[in-house]
N, C-alpha and C positions, 0 to 999 in steps of 0.2 A: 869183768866189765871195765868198761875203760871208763876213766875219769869225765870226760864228757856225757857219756851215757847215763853216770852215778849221778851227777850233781842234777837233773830234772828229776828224778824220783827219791833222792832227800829233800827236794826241796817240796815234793807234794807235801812229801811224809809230815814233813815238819810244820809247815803252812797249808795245807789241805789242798784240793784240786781246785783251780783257778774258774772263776764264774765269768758268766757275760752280764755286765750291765747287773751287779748284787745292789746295788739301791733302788733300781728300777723292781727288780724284782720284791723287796723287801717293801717298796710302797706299793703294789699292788697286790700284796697276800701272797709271793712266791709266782706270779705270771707278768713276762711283758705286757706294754701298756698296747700295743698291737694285735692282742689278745682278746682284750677287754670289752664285751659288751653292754655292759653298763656297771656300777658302781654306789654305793653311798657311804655318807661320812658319817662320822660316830654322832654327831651333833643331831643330827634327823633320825638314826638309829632306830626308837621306839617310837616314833609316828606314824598310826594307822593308814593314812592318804597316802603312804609309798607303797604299802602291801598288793595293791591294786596294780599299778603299776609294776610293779616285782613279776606279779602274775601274766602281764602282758608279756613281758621279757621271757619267762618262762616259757610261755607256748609260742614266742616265736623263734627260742633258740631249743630244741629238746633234746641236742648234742652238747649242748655245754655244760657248764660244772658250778657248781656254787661252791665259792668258798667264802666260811662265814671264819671270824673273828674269835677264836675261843674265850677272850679276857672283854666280854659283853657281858651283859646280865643275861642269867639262862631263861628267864621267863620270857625275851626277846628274839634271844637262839632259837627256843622252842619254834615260837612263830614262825620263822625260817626254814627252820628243818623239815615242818608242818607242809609247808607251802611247796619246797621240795618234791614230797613225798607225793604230795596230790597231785604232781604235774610229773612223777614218774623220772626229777633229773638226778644225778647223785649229784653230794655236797660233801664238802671234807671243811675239818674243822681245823685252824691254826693257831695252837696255842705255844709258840715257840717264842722264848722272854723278846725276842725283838718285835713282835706286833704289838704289845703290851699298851706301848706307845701312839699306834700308828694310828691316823686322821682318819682312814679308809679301815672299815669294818665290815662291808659286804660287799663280794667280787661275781660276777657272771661273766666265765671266761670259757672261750673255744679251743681248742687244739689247735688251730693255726691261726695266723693271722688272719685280723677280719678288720682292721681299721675302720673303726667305728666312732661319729661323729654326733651329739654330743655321749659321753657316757657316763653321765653323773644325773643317776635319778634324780636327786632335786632340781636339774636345767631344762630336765623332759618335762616336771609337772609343772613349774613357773613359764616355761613357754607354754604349754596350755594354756594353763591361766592368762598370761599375757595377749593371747589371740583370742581367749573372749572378751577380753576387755577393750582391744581394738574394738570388737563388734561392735560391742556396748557404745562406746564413743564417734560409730561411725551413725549410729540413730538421732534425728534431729529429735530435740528437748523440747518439752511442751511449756507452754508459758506457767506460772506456777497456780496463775487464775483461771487456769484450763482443770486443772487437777481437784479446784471444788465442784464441779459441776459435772 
């Protein structure tokens, strides 16, 4: 082999096979963020009002994948896995030392692109929230001497 040909495959060898976009990847659990159809952060992790919402995600993607966080508490995984299994999607678990760290702890991702707008569970349920609270504020207020009688 000639010298030109040698030097890209010491250089795999030595440095490993060149990635696209490894911190894109490494913040979304190992998937582009083109991928992504929704997401939540360690911070909301264990609150029950996402579960619900997780489930809607679920049946309406029943080709994607969950990937959950493996450095979570497992009685939270469980939940996940649980949730998984009722809705029939696989999940894989990522316990590799560089998620250890990572903000993003639960991923629902496609095999191809799906640009998806928002994709962070907590933006879907506070915009809820935020649209009934318009409502709420769009009703005229009774006077407060209406409310004894």
């Amino acid at each position: 082999m000639a010298k030109q040909e040698m030097d890209p495959h010491v250089q795999n060898g030595l440095y490993g096979t060149p990635e696209i976009n490894p911190d894109e990847k490494h913040q979304y659990l190992g998937n582009f963020r083109e991928r992504v159809y929704a997401l939540q952060k360690r911070a909301t992790v264990g609150d029950s009002r996402y579960l619900q919402a997780w489930e809607e995600q679920l049946e309406a993607h029943p080709d994607a994948v969950l990937y959950l966080n493996g450095h979570i508490d497992s009685d939270v995984l469980n939940q996940y896995m649980k949730l998984a299994a009722k809705h029939q999607s696989k999940f894989t678990l990522k316990t590799d030392a560089i998620y250890d760290q990572s903000d993003i702890v639960v991923v629902l991702a496609g095999h191809s692109a799906v640009h998806q707008e928002p994709v962070s569970i907590e933006e879907t349920i506070t915009d809820d929230k935020d649209s009934q609270d318009s409502d709420d504020q769009t009703k005229p207020k009774k006077p407060w001497y209406k409310k004894l009688f």
